[in-house]
C-alpha positions in Angstrom: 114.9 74.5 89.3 118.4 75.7 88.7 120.9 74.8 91.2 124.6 76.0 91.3 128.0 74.5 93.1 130.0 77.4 94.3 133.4 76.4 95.2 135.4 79.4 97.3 139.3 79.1 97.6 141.9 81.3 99.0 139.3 83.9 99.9 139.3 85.7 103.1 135.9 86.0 105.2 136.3 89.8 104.8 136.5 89.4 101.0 133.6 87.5 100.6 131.8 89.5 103.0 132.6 92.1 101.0 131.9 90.4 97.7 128.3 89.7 98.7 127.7 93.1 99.9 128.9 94.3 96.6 126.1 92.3 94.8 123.9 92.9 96.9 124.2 96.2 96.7 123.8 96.5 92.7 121.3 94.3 93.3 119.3 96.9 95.7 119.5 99.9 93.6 118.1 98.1 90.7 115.4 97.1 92.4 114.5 100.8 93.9 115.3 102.1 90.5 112.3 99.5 89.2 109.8 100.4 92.5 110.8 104.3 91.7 109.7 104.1 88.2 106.5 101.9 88.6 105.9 104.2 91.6 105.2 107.2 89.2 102.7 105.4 86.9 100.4 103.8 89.3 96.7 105.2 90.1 96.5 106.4 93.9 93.1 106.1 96.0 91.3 109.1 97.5 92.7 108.2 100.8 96.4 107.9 99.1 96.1 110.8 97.4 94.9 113.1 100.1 97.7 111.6 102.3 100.4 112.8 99.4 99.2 116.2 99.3 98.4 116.5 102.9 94.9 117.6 102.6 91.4 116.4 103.7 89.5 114.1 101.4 86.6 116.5 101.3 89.2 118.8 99.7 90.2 115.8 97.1 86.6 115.3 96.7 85.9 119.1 95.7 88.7 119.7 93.5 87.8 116.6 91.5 83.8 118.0 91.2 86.1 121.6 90.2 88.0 119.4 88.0 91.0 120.9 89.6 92.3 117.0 89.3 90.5 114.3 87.4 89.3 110.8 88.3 89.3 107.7 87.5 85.9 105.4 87.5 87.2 102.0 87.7 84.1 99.9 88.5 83.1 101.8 91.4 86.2 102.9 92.7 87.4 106.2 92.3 91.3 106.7 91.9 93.7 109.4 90.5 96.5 109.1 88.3 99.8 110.0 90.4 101.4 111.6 87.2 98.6 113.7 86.7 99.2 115.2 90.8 103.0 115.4 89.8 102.3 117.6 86.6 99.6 119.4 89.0 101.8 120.2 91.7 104.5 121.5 89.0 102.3 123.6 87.1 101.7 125.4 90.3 105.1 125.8 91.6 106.1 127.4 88.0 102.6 129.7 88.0 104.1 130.7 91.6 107.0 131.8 90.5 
């Protein structure tokens, strides 16, 4: 373990407050920046991907058998790749259009 003396002089309460929340900050934004790229990868579960698109999951369940959207077997789970209901969902907003 690392440990750090930090020694503050001639600093007003307001500029340290304002300091910290300046770090912090930078701080913040990388770390949505990391949850908002992970975020697209990931696999979603029938549940979580009926809840994204707002529909049913006997809906999810019959556009999988359609092979509207694929699955994924892991073990005997079934999931579906988020990026796959991104590119989904924009191939039919630009056929729309």
């Amino acid at each position: 373990m690392i440990t750090k003396t930090i020694q503050i002089q001639e600093v007003t309460v307001d500029e340290l407050a304002e300091k910290v929340a300046d770090k912090l900050l930078l701080k913040m934004e990388a770390y949505l920046k990391q949850i908002s790229s992970t975020k697209d990868e990931g696999l979603l579960t029938r549940q979580e991907t009926a809840d994204y698109l707002k529909v049913s999951l006997v809906t999810i369940h019959q556009w999988a058998n359609y092979g509207i959207i694929n699955r994924v077997h892991i073990g005997n789970r079934v999931y579906f790749q988020k990026q796959a209901i991104l590119d989904l969902i924009e191939r039919q907003t630009i056929r729309k259009k």
